[in-house]
C-alpha positions as CSV (number, residue, x, y, z in Angstrom):
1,X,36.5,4.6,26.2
2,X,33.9,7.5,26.3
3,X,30.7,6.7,27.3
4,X,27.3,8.2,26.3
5,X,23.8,8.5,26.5
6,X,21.7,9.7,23.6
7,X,24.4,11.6,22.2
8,X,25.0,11.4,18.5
9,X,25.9,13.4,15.3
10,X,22.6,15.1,16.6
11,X,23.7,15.8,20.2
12,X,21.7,15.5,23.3
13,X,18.6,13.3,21.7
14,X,16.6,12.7,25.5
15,X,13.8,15.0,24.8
16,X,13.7,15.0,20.9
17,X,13.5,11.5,19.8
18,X,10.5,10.5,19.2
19,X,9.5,6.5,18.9
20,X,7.1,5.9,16.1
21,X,5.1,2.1,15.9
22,X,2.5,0.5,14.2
23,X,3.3,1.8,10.6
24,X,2.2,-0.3,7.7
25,X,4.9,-2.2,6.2
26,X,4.5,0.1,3.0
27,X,4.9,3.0,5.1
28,X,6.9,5.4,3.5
29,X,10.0,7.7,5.0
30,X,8.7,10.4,3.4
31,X,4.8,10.4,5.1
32,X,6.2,10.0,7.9
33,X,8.1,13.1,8.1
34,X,5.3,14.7,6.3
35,X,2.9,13.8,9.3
36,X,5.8,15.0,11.8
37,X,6.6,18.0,10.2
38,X,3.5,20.6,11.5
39,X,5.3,20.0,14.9
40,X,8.7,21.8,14.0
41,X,11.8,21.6,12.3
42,X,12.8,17.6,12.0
43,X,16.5,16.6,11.7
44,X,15.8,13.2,10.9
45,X,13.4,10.5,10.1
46,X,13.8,6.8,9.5
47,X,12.0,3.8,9.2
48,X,14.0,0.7,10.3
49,X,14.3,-1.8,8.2
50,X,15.2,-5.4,8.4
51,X,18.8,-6.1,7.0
52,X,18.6,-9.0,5.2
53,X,15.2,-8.4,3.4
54,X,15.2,-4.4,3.4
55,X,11.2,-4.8,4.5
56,X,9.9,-2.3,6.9
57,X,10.1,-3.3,10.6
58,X,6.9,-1.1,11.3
59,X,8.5,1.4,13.5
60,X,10.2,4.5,13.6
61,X,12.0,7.6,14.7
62,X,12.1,11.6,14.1
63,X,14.3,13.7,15.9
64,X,13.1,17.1,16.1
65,X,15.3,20.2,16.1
66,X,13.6,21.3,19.9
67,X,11.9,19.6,22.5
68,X,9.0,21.4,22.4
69,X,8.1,20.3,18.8
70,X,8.7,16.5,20.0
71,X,6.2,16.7,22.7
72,X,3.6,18.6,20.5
73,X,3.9,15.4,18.3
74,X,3.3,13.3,21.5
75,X,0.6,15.1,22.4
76,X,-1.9,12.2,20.3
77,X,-0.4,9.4,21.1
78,X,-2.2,7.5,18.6
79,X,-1.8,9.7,15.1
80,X,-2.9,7.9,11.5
81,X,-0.4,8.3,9.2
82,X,-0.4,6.9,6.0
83,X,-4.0,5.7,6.7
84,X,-3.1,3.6,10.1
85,X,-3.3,4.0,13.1
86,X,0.0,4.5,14.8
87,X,1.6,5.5,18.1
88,X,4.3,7.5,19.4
89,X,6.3,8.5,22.4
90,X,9.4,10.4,23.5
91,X,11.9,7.7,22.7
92,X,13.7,7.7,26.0
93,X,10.6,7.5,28.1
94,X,9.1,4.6,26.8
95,X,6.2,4.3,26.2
96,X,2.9,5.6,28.1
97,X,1.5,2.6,29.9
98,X,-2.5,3.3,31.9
99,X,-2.2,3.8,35.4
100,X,-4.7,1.6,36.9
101,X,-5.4,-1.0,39.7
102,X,-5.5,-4.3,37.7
103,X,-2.0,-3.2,36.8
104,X,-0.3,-2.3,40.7
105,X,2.1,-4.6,41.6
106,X,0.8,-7.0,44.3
107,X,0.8,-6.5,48.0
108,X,3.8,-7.9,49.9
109,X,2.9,-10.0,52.6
């Protein structure tokens, strides 16, 4: 059994996946990669979809040809597209979460 780790038809996805949530339901494929493409070359991009109905799920992906051009897309983390406000992230870092007190894990006593 060969295991692997963001290795696909693509190859070695790690740095040039990029997550996109928060799309409108009506979100189209196609504005999506239109918003994307200013970054670089794209390989793919799809909008996931529910099975059973076929509606949107609100999120995404686009796999860029390079890493560079996925972290140029990072870069706002909170793009419009399609006239909403969404955000993104590389896919395999999750996403970006503030670095602040009220969130530090408690002292151990």
């Amino acid at each position: 059994m060969k295991m692997s780790n963001n290795v696909g038809q693509f190859g070695d996805t790690t740095l040039t996946k990029v997550f996109v949530g928060g799309l409108a339901w009506e979100t189209p494929q196609e504005a999506m990669r239109e918003h994307f493409e200013k970054y670089g070359e794209i390989l793919e991009a799809v909008i996931i979809s529910d099975k059973i109905t076929g509606r949107s799920k609100g999120y995404g992906f686009v796999t860029f040809k390079d890493a560079e051009a996925a972290k140029k897309a990072c870069e706002d983390a909170a793009p419009i597209i399609n006239g909403r406000r969404a955000n993104c992230n590389i896919a395999s870092l999750g996403a970006r979460r503030p670095r602040s007190a009220s969130s530090a894990p408690p002292p151990q006593q």
